[in-house]
Each structure stands twice: as structure tokens, then as C-alpha cells.
N, CA, C and O of each residue as an XYZ file, in Angstrom:
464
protein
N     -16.097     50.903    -79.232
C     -16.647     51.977    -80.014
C     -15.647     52.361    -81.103
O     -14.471     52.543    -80.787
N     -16.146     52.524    -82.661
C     -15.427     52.712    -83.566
C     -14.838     54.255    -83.696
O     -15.738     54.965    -84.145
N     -13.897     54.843    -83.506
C     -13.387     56.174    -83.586
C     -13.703     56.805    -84.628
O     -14.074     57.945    -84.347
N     -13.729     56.527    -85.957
C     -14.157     57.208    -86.622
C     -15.511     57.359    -86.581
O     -15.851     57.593    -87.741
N     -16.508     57.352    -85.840
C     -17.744     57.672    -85.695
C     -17.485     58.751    -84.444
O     -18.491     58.739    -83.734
N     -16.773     59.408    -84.082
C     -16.874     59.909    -82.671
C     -16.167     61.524    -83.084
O     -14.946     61.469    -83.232
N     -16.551     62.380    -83.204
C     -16.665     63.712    -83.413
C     -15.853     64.115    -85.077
O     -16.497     63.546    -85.958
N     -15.103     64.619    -85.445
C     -14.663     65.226    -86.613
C     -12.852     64.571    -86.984
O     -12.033     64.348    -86.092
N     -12.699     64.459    -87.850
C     -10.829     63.779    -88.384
C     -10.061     64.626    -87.889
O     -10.407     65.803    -87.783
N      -9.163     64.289    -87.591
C      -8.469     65.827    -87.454
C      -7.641     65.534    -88.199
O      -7.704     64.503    -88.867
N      -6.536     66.491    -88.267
C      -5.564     66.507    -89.558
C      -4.795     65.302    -89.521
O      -4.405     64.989    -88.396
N      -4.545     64.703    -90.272
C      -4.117     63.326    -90.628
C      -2.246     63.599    -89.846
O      -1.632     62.634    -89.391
N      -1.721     64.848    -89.847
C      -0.678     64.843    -89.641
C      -0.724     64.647    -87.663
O       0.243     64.433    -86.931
N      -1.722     64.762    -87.391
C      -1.736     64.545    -85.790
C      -1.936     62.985    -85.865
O      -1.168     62.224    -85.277
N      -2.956     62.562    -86.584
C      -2.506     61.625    -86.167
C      -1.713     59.810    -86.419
O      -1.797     58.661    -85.985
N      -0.936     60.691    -87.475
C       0.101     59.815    -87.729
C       1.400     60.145    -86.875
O       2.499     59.595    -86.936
N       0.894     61.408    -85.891
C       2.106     62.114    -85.232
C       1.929     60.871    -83.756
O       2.798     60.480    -82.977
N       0.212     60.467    -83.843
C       0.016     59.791    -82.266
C       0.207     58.451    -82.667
O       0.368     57.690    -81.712
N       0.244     57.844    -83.959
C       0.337     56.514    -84.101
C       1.781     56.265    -83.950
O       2.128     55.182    -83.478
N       3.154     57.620    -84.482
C       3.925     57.173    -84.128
C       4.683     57.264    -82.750
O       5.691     56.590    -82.541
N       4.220     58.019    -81.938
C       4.053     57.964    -80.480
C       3.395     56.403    -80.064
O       4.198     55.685    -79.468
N       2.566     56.043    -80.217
C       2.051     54.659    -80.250
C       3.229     53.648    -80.176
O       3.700     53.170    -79.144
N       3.708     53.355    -81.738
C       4.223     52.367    -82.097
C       5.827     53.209    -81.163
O       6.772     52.522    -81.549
N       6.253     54.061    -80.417
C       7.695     54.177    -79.594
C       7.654     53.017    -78.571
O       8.465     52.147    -78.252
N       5.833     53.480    -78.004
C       5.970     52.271    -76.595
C       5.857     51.376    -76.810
O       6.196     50.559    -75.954
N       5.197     50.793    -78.350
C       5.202     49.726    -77.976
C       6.677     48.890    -78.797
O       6.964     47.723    -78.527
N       7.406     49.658    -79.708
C       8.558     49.228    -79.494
C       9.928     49.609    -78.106
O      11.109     49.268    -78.043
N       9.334     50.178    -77.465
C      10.133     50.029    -75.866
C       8.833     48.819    -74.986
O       8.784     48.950    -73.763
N       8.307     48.226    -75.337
C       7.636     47.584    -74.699
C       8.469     46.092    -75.437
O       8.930     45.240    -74.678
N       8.558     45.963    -76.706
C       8.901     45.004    -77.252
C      10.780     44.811    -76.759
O      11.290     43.719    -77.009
N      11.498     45.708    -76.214
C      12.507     46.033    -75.877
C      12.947     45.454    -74.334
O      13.929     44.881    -73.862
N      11.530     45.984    -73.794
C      12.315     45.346    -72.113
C      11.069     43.726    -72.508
O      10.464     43.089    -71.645
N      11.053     43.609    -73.192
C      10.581     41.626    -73.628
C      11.568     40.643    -73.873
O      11.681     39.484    -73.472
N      12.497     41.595    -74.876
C      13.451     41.193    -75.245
C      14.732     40.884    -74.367
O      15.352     39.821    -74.389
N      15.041     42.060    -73.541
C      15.432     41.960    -72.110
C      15.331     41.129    -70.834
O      16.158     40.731    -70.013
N      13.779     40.998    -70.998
C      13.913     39.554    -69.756
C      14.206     38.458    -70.515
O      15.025     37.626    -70.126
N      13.596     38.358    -71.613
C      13.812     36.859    -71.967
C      15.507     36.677    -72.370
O      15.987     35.548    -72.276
N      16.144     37.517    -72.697
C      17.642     37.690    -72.526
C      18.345     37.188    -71.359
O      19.222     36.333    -71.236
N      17.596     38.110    -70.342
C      18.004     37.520    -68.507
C      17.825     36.323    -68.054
O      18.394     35.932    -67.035
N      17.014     35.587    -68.751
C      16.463     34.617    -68.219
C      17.388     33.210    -68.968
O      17.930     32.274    -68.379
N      17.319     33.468    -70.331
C      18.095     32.770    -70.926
C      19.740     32.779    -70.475
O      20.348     31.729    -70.271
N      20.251     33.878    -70.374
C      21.763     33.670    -70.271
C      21.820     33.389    -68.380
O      22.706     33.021    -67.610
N      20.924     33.636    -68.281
C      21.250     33.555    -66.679
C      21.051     31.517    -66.309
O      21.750     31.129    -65.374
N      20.507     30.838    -66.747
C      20.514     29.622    -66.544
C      20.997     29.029    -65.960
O      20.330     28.361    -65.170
N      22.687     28.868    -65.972
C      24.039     28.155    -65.195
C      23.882     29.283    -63.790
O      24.690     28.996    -62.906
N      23.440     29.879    -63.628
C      23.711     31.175    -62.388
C      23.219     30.304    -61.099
O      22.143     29.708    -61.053
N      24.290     30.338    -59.961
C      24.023     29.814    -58.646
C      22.087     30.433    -58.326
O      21.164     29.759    -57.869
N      22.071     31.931    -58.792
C      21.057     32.436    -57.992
C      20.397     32.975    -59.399
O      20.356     34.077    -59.946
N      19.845     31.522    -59.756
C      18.767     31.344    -61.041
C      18.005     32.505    -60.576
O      17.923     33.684    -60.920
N      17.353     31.594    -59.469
C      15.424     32.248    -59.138
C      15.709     33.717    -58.882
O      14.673     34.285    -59.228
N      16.521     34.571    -58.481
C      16.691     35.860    -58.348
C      16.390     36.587    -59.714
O      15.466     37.353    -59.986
N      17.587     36.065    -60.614
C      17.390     36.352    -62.289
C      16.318     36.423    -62.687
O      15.837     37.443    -63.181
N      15.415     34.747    -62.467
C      14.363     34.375    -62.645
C      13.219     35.854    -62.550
O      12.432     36.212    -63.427
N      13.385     36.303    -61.617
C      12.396     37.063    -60.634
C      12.581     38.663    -61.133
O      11.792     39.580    -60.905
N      14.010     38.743    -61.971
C      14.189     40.180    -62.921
C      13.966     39.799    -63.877
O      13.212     40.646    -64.356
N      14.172     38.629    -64.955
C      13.305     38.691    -65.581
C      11.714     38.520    -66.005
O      11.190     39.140    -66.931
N      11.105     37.649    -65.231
C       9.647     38.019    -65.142
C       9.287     39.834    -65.045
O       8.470     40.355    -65.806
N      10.091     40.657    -63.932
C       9.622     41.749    -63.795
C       9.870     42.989    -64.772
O       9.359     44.099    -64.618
N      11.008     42.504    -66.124
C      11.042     43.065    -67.400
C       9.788     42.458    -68.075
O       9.219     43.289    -68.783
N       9.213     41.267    -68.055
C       8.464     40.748    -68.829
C       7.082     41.562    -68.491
O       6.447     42.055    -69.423
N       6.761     41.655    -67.526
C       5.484     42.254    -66.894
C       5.798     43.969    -67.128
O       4.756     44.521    -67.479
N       6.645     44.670    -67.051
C       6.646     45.925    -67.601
C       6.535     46.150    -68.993
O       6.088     47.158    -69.541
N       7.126     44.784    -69.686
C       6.547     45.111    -71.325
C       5.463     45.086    -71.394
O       4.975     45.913    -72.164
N       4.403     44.055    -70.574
C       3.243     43.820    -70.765
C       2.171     44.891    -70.746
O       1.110     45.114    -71.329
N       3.363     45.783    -69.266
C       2.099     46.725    -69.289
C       2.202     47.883    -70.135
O       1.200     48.290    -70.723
N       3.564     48.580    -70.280
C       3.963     49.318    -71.376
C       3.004     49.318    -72.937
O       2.780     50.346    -73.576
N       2.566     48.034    -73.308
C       2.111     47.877    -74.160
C       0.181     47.999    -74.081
O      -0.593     48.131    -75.029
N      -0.090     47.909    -72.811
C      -1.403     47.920    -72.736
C      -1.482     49.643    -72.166
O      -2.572     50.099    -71.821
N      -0.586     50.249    -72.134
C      -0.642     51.785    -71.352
C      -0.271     52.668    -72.827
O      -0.440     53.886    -72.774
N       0.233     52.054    -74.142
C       1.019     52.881    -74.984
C      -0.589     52.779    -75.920
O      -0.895     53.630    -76.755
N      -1.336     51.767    -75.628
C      -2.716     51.490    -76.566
C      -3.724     52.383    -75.579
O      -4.812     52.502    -76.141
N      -3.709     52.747    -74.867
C      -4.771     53.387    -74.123
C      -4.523     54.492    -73.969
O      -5.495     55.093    -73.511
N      -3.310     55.360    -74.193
C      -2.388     56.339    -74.261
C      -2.929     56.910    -75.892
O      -3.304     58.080    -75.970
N      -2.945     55.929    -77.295
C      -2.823     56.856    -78.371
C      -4.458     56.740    -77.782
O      -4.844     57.781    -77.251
N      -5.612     55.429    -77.817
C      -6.647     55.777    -78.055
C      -7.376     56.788    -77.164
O      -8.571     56.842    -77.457
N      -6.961     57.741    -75.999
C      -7.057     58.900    -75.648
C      -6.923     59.829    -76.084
O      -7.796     60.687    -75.949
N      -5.595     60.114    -76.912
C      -4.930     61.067    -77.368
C      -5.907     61.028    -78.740
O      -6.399     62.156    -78.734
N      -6.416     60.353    -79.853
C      -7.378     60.191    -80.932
C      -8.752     60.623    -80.381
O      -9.489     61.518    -80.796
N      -8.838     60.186    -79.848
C     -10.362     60.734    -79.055
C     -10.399     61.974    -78.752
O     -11.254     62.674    -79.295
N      -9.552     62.501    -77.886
C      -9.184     63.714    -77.718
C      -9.433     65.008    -78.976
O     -10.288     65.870    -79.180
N      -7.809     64.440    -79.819
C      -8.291     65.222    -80.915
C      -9.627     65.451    -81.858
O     -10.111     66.480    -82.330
N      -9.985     64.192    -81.928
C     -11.797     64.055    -82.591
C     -12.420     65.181    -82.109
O     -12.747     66.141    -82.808
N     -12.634     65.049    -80.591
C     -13.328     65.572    -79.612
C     -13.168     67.286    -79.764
O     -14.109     68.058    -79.580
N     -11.568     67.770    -80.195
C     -11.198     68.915    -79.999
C     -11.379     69.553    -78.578
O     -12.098     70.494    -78.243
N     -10.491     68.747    -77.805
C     -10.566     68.861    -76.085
C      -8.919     68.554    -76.034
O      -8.438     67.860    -76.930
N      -8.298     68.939    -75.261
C      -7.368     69.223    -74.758
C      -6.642     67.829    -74.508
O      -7.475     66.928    -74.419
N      -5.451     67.434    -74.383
C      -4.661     66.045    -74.739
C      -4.341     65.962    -73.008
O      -3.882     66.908    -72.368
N      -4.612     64.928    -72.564
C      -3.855     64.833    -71.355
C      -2.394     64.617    -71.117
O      -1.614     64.356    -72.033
N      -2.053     64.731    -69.889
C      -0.817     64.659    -69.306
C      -0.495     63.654    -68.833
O      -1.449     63.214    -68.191
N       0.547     62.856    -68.771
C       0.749     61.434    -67.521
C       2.194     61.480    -67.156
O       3.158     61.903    -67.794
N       2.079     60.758    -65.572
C       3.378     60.631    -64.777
C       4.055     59.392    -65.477
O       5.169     59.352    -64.953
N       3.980     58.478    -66.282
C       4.003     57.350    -66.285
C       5.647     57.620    -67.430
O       5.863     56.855    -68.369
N       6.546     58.726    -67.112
C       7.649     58.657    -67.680
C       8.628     58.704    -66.407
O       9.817     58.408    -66.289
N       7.745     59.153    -65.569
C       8.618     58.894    -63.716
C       8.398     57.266    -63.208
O       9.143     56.401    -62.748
N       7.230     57.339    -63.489
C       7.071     55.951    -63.244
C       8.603     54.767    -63.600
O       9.518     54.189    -63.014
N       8.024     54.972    -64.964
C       8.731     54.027    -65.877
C      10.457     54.524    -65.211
O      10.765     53.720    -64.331
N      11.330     55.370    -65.379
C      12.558     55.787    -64.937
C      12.312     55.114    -63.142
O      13.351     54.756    -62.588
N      11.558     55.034    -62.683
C      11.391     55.079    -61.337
C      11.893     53.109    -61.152
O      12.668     52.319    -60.612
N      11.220     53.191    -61.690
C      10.937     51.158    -62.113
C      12.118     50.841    -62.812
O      12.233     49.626    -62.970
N      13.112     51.568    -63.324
C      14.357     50.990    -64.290
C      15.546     51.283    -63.197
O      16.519     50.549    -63.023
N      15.267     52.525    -62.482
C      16.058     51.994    -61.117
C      16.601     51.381    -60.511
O      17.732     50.985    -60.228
N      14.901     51.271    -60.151
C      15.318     49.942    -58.486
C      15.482     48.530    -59.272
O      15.670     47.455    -58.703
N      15.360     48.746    -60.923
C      15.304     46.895    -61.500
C      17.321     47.310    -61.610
O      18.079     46.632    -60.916
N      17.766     48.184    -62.324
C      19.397     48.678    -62.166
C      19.980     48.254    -60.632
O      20.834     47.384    -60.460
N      19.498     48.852    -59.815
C      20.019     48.277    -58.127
C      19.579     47.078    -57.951
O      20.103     46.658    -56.918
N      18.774     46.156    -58.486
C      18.798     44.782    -58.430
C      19.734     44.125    -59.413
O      19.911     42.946    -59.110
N      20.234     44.414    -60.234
C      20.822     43.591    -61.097
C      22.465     43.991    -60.340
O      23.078     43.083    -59.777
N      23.005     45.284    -60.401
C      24.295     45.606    -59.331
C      24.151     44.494    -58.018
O      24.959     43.611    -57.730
N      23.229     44.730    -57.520
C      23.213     43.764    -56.008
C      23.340     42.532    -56.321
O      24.003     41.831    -55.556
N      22.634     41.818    -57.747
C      23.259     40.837    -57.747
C      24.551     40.476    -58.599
O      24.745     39.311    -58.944
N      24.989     40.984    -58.765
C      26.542     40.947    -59.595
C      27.232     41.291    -58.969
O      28.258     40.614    -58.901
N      27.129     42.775    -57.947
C      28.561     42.692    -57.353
C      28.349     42.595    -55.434
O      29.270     42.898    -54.676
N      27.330     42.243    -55.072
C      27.321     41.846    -53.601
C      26.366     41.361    -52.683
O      26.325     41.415    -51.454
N      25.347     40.708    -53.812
C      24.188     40.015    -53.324
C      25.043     38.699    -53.239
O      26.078     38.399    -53.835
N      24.121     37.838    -52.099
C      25.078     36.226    -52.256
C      23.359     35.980    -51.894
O      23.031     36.123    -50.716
N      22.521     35.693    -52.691
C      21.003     35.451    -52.670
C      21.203     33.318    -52.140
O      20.199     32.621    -51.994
């Protein structure tokens, strides 16, 4: 469904305010991409490849989704405003901190006392 058919513009300054909210995630999406494929590459010679292997796929798959959550994120937030209804809320900044964690205690475990 085309957005500009769906209730009234709103001020252009909202939403160049949500496109650039938009384009943050999906340059932190383009960021942890850059990151696995980093891990993956320098990690090569590493006794415990497939471990690496297995952090970077799981940077690769958080960009993936980062980027499909930062597009469904503005086209809510546009709709919203059209609509003149209230902007939602999301956990998905606990999430995300939650997930950079336990990927931080995997990369320590394997550098200073994993023997995978």
C-alpha cells in the first residue's frame, strides 16, 4: 500500500526526522555486516575457525534483522503520523544491548579461556 494515499502529510520535518531514524539502523545494521564479515575474514588461520565461524554468521543475521526491523520501524512510525495516532514504543534497544552481550562473552571466552 502506497503511503501517500493513507490519511494527511504531516510536516515534512517529522518526517525527514523518521527517515533519519531509518537510515541510523540501517547504518548500524550495515555496521555489525561489516563486523562479521571482519570476524570471519581475519579469523581464518584460527585453531577454532568454526566457533568464529558461528560469531560471525550471528553478526551477519543481526544485521539482517536490524535492517528488516529499522524498515518496519520508520514504515509504522509514517503511518502513524499520516494517521495522527500516537507513535509506538519498542523493547528492541534491550534486545539489541541484550544480544551484544552474550555475542561480547563469546568473543572473551574465546580469546582468553575457551579451548573450543
Amino acid at each position: 500500500m502506497d503511503l501517500s494515499k493513507i490519511g494527511q502529510a504531516p510536516d515534512y520535518r517529522f518526517s525527514l526526522a523518521n527517515e533519519r531514524t531509518y537510515l541510523a539502523w540501517i547504518r548500524t545494521s550495515l555496521a555489525f555486516l561489516a563486523g562479521g564479515v571482519a570476524l570471519d575474514q581475519l579469523s581464518l588461520n584460527s585453531p577454532s575457525s568454526t566457533l568464529w565461524a558461528v560469531l560471525a554468521l550471528f553478526l551477519c543475521l543481526v544485521s539482517a534483522l536490524l535492517a528488516i526491523y529499522g524498515y518496519k520501524r520508520w514504515r509504522s512510525n509514517e503511518e502513524a503520523m499520516r494517521l495522527n495516532r500516537d507513535l509506538s514504543y519498542t523493547g528492541a534497544q534491550g534486545l539489541l544491548a541484550f544480544a551484544m552481550v552474550v555475542f561480547v562473552l563469546a568473543i572473551m571466552w574465546c580469546l582468553f579461556g575457551g579451548k573450543p
